[in-house]
N, CA, C and O atoms as a CHARMM CRD file, in Angstrom:
* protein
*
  256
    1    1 UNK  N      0.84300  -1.17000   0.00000 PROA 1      0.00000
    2    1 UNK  CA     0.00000   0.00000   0.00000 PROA 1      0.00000
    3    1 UNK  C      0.88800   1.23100   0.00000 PROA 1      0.00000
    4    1 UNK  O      1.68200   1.47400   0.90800 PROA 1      0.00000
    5    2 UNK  N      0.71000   1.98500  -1.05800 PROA 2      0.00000
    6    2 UNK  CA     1.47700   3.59200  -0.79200 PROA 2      0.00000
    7    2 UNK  C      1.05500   4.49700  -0.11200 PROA 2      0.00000
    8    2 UNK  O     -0.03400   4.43300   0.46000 PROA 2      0.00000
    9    3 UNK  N      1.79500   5.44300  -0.05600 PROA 3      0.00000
   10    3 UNK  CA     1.40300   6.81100   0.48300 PROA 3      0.00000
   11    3 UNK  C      0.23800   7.73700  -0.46400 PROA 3      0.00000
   12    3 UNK  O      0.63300   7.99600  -1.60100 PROA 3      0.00000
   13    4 UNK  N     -0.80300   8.12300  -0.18900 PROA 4      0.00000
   14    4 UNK  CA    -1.43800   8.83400  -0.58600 PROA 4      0.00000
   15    4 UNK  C     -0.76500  10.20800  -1.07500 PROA 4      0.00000
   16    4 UNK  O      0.20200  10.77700  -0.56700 PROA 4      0.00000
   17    5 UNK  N     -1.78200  10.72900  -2.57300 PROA 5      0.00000
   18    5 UNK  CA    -0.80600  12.22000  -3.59300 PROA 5      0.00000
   19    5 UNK  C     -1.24900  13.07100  -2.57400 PROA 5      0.00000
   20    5 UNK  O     -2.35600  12.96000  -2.04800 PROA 5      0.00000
   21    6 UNK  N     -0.38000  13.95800  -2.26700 PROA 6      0.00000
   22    6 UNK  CA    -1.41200  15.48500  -2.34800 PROA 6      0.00000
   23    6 UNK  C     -0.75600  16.49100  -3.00400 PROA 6      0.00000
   24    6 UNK  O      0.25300  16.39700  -3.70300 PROA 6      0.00000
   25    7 UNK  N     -1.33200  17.35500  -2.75800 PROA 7      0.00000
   26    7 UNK  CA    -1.61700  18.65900  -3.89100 PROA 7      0.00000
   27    7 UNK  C     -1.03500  19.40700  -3.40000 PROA 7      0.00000
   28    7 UNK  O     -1.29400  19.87000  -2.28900 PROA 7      0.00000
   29    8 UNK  N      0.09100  19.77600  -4.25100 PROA 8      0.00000
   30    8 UNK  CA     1.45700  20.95900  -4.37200 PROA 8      0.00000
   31    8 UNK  C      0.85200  22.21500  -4.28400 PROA 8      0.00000
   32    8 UNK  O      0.46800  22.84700  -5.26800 PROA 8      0.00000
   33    9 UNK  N      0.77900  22.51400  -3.36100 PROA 9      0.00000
   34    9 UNK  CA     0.23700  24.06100  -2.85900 PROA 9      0.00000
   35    9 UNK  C      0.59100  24.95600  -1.96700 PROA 9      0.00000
   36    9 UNK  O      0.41800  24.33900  -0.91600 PROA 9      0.00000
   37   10 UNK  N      0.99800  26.07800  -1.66800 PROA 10     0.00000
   38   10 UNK  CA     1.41800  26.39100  -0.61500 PROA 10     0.00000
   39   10 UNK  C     -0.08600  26.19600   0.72500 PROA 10     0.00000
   40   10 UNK  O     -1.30800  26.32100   0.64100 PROA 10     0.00000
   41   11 UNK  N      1.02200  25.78900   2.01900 PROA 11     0.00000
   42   11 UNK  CA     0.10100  25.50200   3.36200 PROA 11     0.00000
   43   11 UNK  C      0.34500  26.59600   4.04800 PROA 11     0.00000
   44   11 UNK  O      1.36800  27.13900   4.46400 PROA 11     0.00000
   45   12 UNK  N     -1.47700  26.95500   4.11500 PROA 12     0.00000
   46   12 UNK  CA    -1.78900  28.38500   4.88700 PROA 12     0.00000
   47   12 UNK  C     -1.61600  28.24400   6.36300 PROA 12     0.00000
   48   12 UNK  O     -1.61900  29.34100   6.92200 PROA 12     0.00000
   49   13 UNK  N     -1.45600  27.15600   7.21400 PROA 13     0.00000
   50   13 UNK  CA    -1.21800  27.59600   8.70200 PROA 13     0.00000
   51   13 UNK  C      0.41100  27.49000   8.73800 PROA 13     0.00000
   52   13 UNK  O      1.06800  26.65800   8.11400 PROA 13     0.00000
   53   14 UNK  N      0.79300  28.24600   9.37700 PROA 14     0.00000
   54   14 UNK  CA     1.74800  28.94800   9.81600 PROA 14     0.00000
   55   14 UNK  C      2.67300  27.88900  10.13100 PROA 14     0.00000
   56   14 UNK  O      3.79000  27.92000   9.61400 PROA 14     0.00000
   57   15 UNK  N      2.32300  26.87900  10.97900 PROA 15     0.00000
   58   15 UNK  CA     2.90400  25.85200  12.12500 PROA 15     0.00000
   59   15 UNK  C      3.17200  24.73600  11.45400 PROA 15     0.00000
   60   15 UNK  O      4.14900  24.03700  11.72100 PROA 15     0.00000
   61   16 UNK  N      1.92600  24.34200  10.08000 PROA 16     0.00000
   62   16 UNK  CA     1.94400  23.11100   9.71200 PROA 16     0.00000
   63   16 UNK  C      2.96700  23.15800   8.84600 PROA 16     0.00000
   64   16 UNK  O      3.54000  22.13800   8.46200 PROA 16     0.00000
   65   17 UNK  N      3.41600  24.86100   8.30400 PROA 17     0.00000
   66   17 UNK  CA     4.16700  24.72900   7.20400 PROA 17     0.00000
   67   17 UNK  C      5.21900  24.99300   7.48900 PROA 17     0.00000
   68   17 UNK  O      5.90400  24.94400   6.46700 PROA 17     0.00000
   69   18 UNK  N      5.93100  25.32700   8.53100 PROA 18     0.00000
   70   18 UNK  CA     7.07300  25.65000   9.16900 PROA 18     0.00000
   71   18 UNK  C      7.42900  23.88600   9.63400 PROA 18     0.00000
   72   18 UNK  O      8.64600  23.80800   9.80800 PROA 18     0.00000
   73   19 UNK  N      6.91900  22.86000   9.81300 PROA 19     0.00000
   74   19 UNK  CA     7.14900  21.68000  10.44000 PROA 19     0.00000
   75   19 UNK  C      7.46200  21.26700   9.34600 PROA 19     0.00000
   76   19 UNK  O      8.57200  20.74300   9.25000 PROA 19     0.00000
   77   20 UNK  N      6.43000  21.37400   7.91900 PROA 20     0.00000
   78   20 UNK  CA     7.12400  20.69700   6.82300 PROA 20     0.00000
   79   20 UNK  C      8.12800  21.30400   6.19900 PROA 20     0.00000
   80   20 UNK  O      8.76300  20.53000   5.48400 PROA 20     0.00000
   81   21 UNK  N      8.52600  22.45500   6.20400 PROA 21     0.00000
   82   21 UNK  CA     9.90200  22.76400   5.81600 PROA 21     0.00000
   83   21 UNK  C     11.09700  22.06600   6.52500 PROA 21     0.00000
   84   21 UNK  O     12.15000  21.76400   5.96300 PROA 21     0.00000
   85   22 UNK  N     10.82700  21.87000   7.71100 PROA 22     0.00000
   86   22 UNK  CA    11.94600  21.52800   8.45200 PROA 22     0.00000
   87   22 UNK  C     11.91100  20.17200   8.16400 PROA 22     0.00000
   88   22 UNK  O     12.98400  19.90500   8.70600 PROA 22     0.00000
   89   23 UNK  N     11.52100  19.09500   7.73300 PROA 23     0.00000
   90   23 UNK  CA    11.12800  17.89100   7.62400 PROA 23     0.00000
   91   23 UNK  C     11.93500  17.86800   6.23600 PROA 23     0.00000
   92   23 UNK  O     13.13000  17.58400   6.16700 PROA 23     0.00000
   93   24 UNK  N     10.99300  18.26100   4.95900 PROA 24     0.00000
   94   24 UNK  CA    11.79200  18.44500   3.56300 PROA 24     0.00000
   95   24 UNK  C     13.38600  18.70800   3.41200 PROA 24     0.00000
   96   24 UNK  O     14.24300  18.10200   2.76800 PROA 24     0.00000
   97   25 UNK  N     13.46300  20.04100   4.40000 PROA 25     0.00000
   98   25 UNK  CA    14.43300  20.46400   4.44700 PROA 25     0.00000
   99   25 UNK  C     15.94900  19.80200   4.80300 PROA 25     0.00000
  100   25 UNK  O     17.07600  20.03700   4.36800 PROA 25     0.00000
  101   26 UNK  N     15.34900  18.73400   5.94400 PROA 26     0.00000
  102   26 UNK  CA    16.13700  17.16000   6.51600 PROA 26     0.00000
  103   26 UNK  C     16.15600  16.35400   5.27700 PROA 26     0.00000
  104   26 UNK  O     17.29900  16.07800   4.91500 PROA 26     0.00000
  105   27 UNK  N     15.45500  16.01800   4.72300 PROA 27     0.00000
  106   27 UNK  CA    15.08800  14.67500   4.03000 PROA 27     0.00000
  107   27 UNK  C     16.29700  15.50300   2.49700 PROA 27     0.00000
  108   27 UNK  O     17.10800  14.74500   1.96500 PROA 27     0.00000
  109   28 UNK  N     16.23100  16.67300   2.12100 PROA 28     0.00000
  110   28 UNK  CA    17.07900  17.43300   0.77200 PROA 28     0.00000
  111   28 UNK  C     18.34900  17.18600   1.41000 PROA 28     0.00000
  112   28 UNK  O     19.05300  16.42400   0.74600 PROA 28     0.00000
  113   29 UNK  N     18.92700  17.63600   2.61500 PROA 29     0.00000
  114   29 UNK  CA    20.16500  17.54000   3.34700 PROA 29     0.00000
  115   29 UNK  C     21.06500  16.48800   2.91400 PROA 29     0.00000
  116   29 UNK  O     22.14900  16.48800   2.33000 PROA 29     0.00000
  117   30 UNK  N     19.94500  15.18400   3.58100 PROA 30     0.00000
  118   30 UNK  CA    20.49900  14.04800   3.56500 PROA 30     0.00000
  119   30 UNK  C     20.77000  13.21600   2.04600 PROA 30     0.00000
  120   30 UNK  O     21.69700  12.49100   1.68500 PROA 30     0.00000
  121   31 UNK  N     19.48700  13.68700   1.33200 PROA 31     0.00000
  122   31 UNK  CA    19.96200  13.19200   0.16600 PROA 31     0.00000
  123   31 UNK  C     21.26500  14.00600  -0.96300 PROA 31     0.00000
  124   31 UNK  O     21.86500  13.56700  -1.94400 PROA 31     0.00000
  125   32 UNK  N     21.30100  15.15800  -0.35400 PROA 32     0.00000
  126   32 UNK  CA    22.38200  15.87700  -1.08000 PROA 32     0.00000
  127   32 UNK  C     23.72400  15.12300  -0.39500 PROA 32     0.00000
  128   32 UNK  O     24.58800  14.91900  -1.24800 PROA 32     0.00000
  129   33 UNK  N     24.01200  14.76200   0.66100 PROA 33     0.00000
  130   33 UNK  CA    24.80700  13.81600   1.13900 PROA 33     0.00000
  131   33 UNK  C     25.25200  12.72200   0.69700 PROA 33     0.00000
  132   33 UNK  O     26.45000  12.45800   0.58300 PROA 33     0.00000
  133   34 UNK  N     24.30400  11.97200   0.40200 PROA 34     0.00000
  134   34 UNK  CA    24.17900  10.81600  -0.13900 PROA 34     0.00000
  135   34 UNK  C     24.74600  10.63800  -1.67100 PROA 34     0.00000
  136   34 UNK  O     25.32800   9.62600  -2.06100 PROA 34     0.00000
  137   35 UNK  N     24.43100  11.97700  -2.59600 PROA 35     0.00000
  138   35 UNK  CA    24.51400  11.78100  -3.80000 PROA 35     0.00000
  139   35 UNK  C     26.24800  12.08600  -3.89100 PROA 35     0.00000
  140   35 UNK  O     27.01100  11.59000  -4.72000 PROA 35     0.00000
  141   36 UNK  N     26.71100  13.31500  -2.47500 PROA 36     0.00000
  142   36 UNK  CA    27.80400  13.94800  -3.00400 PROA 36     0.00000
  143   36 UNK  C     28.78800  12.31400  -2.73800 PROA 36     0.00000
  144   36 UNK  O     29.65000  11.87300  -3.49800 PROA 36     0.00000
  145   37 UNK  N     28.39400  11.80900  -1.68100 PROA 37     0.00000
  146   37 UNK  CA    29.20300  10.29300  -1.17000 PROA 37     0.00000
  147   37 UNK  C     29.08900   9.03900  -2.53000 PROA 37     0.00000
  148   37 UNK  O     30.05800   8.50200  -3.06700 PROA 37     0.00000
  149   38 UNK  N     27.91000   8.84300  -2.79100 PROA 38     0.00000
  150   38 UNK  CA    27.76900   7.61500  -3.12200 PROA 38     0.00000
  151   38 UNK  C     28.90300   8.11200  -5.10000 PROA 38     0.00000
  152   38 UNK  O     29.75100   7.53300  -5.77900 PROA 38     0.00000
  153   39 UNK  N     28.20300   9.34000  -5.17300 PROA 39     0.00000
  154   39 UNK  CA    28.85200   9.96700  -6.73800 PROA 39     0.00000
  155   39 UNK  C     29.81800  10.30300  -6.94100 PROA 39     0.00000
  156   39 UNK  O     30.11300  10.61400  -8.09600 PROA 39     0.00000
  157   40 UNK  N     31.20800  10.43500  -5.38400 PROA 40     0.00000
  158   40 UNK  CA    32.09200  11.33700  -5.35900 PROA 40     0.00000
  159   40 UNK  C     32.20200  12.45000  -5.97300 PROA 40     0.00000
  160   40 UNK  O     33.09700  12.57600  -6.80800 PROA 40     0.00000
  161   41 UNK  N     31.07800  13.78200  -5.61900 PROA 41     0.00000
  162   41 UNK  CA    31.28700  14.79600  -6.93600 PROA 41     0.00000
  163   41 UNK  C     30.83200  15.82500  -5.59300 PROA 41     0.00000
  164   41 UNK  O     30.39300  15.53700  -4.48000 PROA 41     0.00000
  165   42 UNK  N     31.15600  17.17500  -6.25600 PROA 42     0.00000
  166   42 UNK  CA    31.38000  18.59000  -5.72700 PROA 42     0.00000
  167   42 UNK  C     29.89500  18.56700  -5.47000 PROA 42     0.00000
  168   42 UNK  O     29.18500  17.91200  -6.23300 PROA 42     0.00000
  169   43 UNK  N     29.25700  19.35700  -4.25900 PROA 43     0.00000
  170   43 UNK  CA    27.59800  19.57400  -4.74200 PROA 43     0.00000
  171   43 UNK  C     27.61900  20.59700  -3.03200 PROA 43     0.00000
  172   43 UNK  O     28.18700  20.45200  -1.94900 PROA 43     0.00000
  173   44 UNK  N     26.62700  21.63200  -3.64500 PROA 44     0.00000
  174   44 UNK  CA    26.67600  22.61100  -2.73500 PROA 44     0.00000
  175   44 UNK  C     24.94700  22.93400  -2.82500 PROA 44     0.00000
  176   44 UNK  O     24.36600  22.99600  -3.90900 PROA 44     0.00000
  177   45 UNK  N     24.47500  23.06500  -1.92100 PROA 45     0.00000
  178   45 UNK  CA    23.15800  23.16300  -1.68000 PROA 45     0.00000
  179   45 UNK  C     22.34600  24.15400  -0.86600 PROA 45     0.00000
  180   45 UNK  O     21.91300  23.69500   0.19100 PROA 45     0.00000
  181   46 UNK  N     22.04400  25.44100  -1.14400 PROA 46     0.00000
  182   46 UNK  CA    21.74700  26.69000  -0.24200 PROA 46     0.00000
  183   46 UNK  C     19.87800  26.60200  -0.30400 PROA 46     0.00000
  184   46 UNK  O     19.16200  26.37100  -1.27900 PROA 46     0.00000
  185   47 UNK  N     19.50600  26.87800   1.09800 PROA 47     0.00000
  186   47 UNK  CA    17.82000  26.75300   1.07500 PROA 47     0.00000
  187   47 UNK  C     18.16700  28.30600   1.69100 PROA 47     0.00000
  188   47 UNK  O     19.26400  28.75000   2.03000 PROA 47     0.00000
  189   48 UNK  N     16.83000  28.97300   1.71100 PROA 48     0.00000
  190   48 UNK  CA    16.54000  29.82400   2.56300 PROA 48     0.00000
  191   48 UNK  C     15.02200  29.62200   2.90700 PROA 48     0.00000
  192   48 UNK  O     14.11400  29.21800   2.18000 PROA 48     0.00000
  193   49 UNK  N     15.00200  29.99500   4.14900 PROA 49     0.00000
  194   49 UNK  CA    13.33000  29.73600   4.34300 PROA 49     0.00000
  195   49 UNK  C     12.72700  31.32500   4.02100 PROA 49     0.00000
  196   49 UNK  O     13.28700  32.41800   3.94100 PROA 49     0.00000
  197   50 UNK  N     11.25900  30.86700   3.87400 PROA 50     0.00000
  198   50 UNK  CA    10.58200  32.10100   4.49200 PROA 50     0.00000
  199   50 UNK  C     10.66100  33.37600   5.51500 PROA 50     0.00000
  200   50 UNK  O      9.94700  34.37800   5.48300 PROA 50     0.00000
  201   51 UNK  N     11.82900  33.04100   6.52700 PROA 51     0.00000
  202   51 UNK  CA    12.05200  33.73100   7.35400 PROA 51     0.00000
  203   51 UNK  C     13.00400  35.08200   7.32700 PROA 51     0.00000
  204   51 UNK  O     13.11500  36.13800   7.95000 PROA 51     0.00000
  205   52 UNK  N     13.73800  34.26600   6.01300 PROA 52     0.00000
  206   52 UNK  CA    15.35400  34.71300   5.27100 PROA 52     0.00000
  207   52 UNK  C     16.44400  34.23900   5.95400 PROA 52     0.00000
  208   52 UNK  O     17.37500  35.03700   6.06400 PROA 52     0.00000
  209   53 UNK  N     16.60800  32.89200   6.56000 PROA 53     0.00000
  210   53 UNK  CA    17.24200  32.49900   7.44600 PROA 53     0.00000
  211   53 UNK  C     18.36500  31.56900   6.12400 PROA 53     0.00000
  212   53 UNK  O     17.91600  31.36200   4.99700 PROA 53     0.00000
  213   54 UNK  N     19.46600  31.21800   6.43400 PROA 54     0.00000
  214   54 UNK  CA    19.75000  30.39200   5.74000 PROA 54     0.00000
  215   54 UNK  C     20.46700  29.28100   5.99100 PROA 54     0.00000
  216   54 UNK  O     21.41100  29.32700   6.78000 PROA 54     0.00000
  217   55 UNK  N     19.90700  27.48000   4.98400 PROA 55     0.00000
  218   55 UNK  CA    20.62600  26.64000   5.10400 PROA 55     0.00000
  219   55 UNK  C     21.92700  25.98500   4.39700 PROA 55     0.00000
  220   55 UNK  O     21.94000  25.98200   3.16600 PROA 55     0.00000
  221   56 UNK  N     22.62500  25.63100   4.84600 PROA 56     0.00000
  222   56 UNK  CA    23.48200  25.28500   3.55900 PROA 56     0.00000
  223   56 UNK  C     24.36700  23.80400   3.88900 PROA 56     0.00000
  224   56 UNK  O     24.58200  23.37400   5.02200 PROA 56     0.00000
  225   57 UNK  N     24.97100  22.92500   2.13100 PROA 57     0.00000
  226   57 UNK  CA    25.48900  22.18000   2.61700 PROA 57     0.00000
  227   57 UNK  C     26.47000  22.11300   1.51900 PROA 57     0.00000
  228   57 UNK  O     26.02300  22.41600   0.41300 PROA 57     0.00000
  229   58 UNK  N     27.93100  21.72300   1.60100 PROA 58     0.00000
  230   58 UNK  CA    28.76900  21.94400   0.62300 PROA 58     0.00000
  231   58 UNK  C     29.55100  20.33900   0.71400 PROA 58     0.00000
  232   58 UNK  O     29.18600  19.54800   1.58400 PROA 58     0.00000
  233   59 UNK  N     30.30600  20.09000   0.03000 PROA 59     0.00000
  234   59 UNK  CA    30.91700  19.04400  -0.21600 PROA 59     0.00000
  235   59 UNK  C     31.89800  19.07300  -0.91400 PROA 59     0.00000
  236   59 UNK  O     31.70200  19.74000  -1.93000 PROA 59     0.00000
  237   60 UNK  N     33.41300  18.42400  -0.80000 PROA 60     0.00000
  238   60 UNK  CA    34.56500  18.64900  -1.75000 PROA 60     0.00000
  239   60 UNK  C     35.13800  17.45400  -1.40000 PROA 60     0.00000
  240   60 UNK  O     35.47300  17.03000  -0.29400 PROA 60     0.00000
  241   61 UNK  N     35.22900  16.80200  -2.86900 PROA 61     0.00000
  242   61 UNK  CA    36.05400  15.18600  -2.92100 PROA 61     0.00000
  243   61 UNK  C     37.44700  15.88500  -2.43100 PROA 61     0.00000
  244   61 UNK  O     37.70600  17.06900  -2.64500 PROA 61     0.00000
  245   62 UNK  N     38.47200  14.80000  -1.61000 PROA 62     0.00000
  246   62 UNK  CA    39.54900  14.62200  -1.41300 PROA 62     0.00000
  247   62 UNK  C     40.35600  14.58600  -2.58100 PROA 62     0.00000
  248   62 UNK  O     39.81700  14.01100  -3.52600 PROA 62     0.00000
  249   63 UNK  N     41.54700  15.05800  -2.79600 PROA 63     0.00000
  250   63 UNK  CA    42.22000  15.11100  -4.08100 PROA 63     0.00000
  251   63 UNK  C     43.26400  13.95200  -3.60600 PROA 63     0.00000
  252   63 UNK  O     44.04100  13.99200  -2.65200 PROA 63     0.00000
  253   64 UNK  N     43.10700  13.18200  -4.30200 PROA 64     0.00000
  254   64 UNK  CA    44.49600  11.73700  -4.17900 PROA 64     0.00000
  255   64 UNK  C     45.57100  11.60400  -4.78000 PROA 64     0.00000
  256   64 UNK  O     46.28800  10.62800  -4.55500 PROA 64     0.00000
């Protein structure tokens, strides 16, 4: 059984949408991680929220 679609929209309460940023925002992190490890390649990743706050994640292969 899957996960049910929903609908790409911005979410009008305040709280619900601040929880799912922070959630997305984990889940982009980790997979930008994943791709820079598993691909060995350069990858730099800047979010900013709504707030103007900012996240970031950078990565640089070892030179051998």
């Amino acid at each position: 059984m899957g996960r049910g679609k929903i609908a790409i929209e911005r979410i009008d309460n305040t709280t619900n949408r601040q929880v799912t940023f922070s959630k997305r925002r984990g889940g982009l992190m980790k997979k930008a991680r994943e791709l820079a490890i598993l691909c060995d390649a350069d990858l730099a990743l800047i979010v900013f929220s709504s707030t103007g706050r900012l996240y970031d994640f950078a990565s640089s292969r070892s030179v051998s």
